[in-house]
PLY file of the C-alpha trace (Angstrom):
ply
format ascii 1.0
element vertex 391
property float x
property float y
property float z
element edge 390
property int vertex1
property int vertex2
end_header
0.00 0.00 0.00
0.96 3.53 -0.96
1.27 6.14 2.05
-1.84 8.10 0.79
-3.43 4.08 0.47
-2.47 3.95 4.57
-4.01 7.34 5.02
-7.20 6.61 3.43
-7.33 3.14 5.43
-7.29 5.12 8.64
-9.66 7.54 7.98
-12.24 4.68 7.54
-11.18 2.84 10.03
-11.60 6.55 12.51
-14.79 6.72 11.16
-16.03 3.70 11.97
-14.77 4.54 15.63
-16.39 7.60 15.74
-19.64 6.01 14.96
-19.41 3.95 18.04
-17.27 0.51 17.43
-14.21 0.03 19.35
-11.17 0.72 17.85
-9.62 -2.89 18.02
-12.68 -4.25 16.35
-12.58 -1.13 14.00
-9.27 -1.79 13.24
-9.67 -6.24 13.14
-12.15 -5.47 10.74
-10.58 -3.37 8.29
-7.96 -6.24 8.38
-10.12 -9.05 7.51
-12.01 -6.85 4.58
-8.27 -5.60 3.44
-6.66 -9.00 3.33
-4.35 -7.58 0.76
-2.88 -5.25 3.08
0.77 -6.88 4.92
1.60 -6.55 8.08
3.40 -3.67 7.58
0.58 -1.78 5.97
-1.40 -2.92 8.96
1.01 -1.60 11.60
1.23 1.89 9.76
-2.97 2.16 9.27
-2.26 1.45 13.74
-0.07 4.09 14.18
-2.42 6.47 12.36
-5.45 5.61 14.28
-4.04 5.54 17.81
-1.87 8.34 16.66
-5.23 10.39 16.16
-6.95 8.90 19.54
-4.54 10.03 21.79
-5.14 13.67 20.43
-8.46 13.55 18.88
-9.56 16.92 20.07
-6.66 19.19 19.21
-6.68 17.73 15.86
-10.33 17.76 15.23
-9.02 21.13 15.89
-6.43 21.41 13.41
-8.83 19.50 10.52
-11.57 21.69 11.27
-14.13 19.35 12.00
-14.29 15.64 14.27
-14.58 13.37 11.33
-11.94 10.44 10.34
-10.92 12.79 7.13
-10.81 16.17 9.65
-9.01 14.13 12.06
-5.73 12.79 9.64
-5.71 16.10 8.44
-5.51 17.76 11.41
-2.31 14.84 12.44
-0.72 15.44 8.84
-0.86 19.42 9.44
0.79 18.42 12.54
3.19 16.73 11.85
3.43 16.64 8.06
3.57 15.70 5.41
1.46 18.26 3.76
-1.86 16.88 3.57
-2.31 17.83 -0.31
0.99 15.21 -1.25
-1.65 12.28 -0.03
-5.09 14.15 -0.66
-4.35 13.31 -4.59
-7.45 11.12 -5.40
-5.36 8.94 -7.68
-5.41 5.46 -7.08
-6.53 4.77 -3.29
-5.43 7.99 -1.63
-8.48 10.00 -0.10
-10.00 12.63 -2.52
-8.19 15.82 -2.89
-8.81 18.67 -0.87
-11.96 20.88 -1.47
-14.38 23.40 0.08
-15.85 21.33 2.63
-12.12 20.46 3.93
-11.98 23.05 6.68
-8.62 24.99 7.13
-9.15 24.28 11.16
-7.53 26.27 13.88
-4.71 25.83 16.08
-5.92 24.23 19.29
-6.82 26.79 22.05
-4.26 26.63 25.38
-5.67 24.42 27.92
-7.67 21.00 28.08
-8.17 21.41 23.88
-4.88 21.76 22.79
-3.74 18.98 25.94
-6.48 16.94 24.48
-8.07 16.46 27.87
-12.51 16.89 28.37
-13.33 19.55 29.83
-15.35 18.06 32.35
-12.31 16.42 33.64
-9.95 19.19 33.30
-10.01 20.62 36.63
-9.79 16.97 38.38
-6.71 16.50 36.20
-5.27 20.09 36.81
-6.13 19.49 40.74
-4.73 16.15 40.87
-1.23 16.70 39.25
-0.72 20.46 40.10
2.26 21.49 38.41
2.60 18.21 36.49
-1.08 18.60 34.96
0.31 19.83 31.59
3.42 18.07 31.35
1.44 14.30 32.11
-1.41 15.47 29.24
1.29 16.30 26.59
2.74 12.44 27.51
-0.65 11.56 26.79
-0.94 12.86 23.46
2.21 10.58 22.77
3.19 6.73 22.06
3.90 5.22 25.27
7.65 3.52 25.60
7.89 -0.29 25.53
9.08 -1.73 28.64
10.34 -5.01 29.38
10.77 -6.97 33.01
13.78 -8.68 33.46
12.44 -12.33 35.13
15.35 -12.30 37.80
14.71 -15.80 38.63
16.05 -16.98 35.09
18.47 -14.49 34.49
20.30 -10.56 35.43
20.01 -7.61 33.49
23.10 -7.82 31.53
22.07 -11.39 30.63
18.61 -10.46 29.54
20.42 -7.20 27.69
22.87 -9.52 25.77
20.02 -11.96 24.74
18.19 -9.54 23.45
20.21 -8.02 21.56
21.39 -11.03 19.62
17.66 -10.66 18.66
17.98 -7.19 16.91
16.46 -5.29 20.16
18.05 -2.78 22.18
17.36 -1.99 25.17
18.34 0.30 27.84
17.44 0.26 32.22
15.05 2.27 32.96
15.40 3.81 36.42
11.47 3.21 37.75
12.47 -0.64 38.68
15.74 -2.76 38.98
14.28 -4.76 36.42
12.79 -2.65 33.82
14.28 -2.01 30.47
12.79 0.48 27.99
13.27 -0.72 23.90
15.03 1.59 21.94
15.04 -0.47 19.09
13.55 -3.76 17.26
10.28 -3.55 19.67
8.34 -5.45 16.49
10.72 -8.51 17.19
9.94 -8.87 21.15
7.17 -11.58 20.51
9.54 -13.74 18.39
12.66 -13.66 20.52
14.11 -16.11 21.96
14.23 -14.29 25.49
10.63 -13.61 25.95
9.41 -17.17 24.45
11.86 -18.56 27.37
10.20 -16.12 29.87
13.47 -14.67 30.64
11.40 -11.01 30.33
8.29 -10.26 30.28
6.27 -7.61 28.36
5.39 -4.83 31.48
5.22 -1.07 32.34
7.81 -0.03 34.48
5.63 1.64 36.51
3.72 -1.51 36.88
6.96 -2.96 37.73
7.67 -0.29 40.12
4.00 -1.10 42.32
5.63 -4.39 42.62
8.71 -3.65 43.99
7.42 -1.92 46.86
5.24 -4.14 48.04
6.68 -5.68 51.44
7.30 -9.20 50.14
9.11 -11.59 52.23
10.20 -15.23 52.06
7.47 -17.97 53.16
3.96 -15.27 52.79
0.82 -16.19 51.52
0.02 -13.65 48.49
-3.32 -12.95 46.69
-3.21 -10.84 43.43
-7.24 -10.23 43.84
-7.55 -8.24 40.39
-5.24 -10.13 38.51
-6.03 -9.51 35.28
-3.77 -10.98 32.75
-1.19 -11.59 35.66
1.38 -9.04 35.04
1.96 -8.62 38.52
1.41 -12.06 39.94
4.41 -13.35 37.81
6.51 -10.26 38.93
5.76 -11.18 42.56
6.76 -14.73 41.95
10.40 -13.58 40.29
11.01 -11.03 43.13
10.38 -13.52 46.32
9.44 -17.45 47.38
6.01 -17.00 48.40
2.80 -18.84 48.17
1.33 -17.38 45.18
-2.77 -17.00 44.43
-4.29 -15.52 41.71
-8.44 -14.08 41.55
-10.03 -12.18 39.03
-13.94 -11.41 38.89
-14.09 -11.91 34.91
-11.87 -15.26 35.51
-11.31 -15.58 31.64
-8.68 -12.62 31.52
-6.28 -15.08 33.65
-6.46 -17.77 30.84
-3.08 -17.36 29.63
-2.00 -17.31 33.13
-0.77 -20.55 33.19
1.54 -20.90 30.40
2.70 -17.54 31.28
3.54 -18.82 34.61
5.05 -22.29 33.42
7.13 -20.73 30.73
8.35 -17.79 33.53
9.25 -20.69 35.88
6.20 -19.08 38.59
4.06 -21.40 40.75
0.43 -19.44 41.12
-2.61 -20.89 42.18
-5.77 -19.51 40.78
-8.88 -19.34 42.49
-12.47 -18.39 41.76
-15.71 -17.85 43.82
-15.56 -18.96 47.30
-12.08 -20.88 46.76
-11.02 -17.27 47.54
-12.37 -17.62 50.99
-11.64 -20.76 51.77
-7.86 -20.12 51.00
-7.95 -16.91 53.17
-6.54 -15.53 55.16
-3.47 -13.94 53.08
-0.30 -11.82 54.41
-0.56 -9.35 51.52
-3.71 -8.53 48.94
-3.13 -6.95 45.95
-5.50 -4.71 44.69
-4.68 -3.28 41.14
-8.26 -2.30 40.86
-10.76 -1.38 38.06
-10.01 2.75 36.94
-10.53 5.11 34.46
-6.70 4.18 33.23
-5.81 8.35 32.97
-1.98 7.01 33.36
-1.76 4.53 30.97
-4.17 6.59 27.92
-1.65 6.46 25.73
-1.90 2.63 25.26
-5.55 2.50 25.28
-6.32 6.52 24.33
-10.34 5.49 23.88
-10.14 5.81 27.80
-10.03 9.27 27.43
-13.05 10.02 25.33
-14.61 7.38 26.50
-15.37 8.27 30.18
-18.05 10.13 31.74
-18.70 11.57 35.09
-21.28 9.13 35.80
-18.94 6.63 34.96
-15.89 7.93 37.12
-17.98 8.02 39.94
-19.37 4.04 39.12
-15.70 3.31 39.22
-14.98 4.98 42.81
-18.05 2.76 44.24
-16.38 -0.25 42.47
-12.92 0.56 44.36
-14.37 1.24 47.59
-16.38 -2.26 46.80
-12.98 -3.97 46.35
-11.18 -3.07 49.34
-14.04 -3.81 51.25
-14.09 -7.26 50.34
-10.18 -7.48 50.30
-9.64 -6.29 53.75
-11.80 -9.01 55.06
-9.46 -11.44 53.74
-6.03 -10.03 55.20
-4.65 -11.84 58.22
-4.05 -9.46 61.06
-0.59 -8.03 60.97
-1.14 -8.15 56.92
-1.39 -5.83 53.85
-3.85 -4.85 52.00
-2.29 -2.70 48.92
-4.26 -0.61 46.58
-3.20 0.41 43.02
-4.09 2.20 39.94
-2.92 3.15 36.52
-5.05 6.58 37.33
-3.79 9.99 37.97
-6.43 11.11 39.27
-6.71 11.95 43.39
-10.15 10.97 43.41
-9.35 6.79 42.39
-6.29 7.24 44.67
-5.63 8.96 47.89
-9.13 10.14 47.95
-10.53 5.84 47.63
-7.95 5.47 50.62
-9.14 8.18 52.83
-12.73 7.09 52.80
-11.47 3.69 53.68
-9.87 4.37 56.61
-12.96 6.73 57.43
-14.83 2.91 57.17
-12.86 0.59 58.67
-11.30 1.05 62.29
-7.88 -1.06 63.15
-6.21 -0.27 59.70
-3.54 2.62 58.97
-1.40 3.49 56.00
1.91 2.46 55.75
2.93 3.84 52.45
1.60 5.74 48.99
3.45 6.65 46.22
2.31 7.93 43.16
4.34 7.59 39.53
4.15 10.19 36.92
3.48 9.77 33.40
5.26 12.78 32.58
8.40 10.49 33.95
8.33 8.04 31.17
6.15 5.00 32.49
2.81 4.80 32.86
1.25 6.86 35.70
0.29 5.20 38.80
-0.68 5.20 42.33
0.09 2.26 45.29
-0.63 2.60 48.96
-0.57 -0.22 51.35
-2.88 -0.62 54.03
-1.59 -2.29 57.58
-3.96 -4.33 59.25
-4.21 -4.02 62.98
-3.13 -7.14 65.01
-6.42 -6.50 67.27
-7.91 -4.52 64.66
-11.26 -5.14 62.71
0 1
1 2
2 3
3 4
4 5
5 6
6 7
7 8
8 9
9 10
10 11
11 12
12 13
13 14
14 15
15 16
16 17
17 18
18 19
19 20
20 21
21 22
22 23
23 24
24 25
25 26
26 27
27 28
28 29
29 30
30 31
31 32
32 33
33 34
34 35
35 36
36 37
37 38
38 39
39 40
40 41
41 42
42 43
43 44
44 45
45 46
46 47
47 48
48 49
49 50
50 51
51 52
52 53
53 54
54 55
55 56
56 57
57 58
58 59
59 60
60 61
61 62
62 63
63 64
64 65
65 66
66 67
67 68
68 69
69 70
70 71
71 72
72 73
73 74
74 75
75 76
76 77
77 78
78 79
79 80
80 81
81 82
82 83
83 84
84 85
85 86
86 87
87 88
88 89
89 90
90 91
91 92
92 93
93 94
94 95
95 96
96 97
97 98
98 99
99 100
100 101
101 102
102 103
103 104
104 105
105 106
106 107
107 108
108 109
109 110
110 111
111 112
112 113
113 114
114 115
115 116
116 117
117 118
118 119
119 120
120 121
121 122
122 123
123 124
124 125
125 126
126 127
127 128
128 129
129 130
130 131
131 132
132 133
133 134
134 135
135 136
136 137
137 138
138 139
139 140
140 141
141 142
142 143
143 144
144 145
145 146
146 147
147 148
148 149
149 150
150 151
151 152
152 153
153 154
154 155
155 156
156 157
157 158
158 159
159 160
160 161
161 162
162 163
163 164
164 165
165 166
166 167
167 168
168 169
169 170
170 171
171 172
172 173
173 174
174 175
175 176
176 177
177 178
178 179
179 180
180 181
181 182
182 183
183 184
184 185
185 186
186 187
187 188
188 189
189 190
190 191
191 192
192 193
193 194
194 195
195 196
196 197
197 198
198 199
199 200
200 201
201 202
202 203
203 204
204 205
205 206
206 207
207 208
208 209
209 210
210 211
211 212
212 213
213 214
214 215
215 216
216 217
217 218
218 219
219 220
220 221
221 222
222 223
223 224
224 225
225 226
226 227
227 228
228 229
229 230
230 231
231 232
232 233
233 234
234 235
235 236
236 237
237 238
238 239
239 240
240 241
241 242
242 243
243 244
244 245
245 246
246 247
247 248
248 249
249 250
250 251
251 252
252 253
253 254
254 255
255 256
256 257
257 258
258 259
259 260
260 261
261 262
262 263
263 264
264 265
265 266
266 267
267 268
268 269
269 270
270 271
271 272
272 273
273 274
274 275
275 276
276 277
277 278
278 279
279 280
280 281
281 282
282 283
283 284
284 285
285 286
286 287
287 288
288 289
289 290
290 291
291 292
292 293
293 294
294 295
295 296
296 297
297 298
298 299
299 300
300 301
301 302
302 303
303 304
304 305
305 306
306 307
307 308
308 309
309 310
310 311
311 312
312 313
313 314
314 315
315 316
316 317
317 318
318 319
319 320
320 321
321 322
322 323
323 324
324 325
325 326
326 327
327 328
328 329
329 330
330 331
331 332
332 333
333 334
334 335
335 336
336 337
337 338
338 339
339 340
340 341
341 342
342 343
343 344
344 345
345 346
346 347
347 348
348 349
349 350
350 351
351 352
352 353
353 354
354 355
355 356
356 357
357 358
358 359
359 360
360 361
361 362
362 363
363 364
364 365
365 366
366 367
367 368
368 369
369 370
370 371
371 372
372 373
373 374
374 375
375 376
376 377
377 378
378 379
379 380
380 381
381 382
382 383
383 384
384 385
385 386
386 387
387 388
388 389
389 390
């Protein structure tokens, strides 16, 4: 496919999104009506899309008006090249440039041109203070590919050296002891011999980061309680020999658990329903809880556009929800830790503050909270003590 052929791809894919279907179906679909398109045609038409999701409104801005044409124009007056090279109408490039194509605006200062709601704005602004505008322009950006270094198979240099033998480059990334950020061959990480070996792993270093502070020691009994995929239940079985447990309420996103955890070398124990009781009680719950996902919108930018106020506030009764039933399962003397990939106060110290306002016989050891602006995905941890006599 030509470049114009890409551009015109995208802009019916965007539209298609706009009109309500989400963008990995949007963009699955396309494929399977396109089969003539290879993979690298399909990884360009990608970029474009999420390219334009992560700053929809500044460049519905730019392309005068929130279609999928207005929206590549407004990226290609961004960023170039100039839209009329690829507007030509010959072949499969979009039609050329007329009347109706609006010569757009540059993006006023504030939550347009940082491509942030306006509703949510002055959460965002409160939340991050000085930070606000520096996280949002992260936002508007691809997000770096991180690797974890599984330390129980091999060290840093060793997983650098690997590899690298494998065309990909890598370099530490100061978040976590065992993060790396790709500098180079990232397209190659699913085919090298170091991650089908589970000698890394495929994981924010942010993400990585939660799980390093967590007070893991030798001999506990651990629950991940939203484990998800299990991104953090295999870190936690690299960093420290523990009894290992694994619970999600949609129990199908921890299918690929276990060959993830055979091929990382991790013992994990997954549990649904009551088994969670009946295994309980636990020296440490994990809580990496349902959120809006502000820190980690430039990996999944439909986030952004996506949520509501209603919804934000759904999500705060689903978090309070969560570590209600997860402090009931923490032995006394144990940890209850609560994370998010949000930036915003409200899913974080706020959700921890009303907690404590619940429950009497629990204090807070530790928070810390990760910028995106920093180069990982932005995210919040605090862990929860429980009382020895406490409730």
């Amino acid at each position: 496919m030509t470049p114009a052929a890409r551009v015109a791809a995208a802009i019916e894919v965007l539209d298609e999104i706009l009109a309500g279907k989400a963008a990995e179906q949007a963009l699955t679909g396309w494929a399977r009506r396109s089969r003539f398109a290879g993979s690298k045609d399909r990884a360009a038409i990608r970029d474009h899309v999420f390219d334009v999701l992560r700053a929809r409104r500044s460049l519905a801005a730019r392309g005068g008006v929130e279609t999928g044409r207005g929206l590549m124009l407004g990226l290609l007056r961004r960023d170039g090249p100039a839209p009329e090279t690829l507007f030509t109408g010959e072949g499969h490039a979009p039609a050329p440039l007329g009347p109706l194509d609006g010569a757009g605006h540059s993006p006023a200062p504030g939550p347009e041109a940082l491509d942030i709601p306006d509703w949510l704005w002055p959460a965002f602004s409160a939340s991050l203070g000085a930070e606000a505008e520096p996280a949002a322009r992260a936002l508007q950006n691809r997000a770096p590919v991180h690797l974890r270094v599984n330390l129980s198979k091999t060290d840093l240099a060793g997983a650098l050296a690997a590899l690298a033998e494998d065309g990909i480059l890598c370099q530490p990334h100061p978040a976590a002891a065992t993060a790396l950020e790709v500098t180079e061959g990232a397209r190659r990480i699913r085919n090298a011999a170091a991650y089908l070996d589970g000698r890394v792993e495929l994981q924010d270093a942010a993400s990585q980061a939660v799980v390093a502070a967590l007070p893991l020691r030798e001999g506990q009994r651990v629950l991940d309680y939203c484990a998800g995929g299990g991104g953090k239940t295999l870190a936690m079985a690299a960093l420290a020999d523990v009894t290992l447990f694994a619970h999600d309420a949609a129990p199908r996103r921890m299918r690929d658990l276990p060959a993830r955890a055979a091929r990382a070398g991790a013992r994990v124990t997954l549990l649904e329903g009551a088994e969670v009781d009946r295994a309980a009680p636990y020296d440490l719950v994990l809580c990496d809880v349902p959120c809006s996902g502000s820190g980690s919108w430039r990996r999944a930018p439909e986030g952004k556009w996506l949520l509501t106020p209603e919804g934000l506030s759904a999500l705060n009764a689903t978090q309070d929800s969560i570590l209600d039933r997860a402090a009931g399962l923490v032995a006394p003397g144990g940890t209850l830790a609560y994370a998010t990939c949000s930036q915003l106060d409200c899913e974080n110290g706020d959700r921890i503050a009303a907690f404590l306002a619940r429950h009497g016989g629990w204090h807070c050891e530790e928070r810390q909270r990760w910028s995106v602006a920093e180069g990982a995905d932005g995210f919040f941890a605090a862990h929860l003590t429980r009382d020895r006599l406490g409730s």
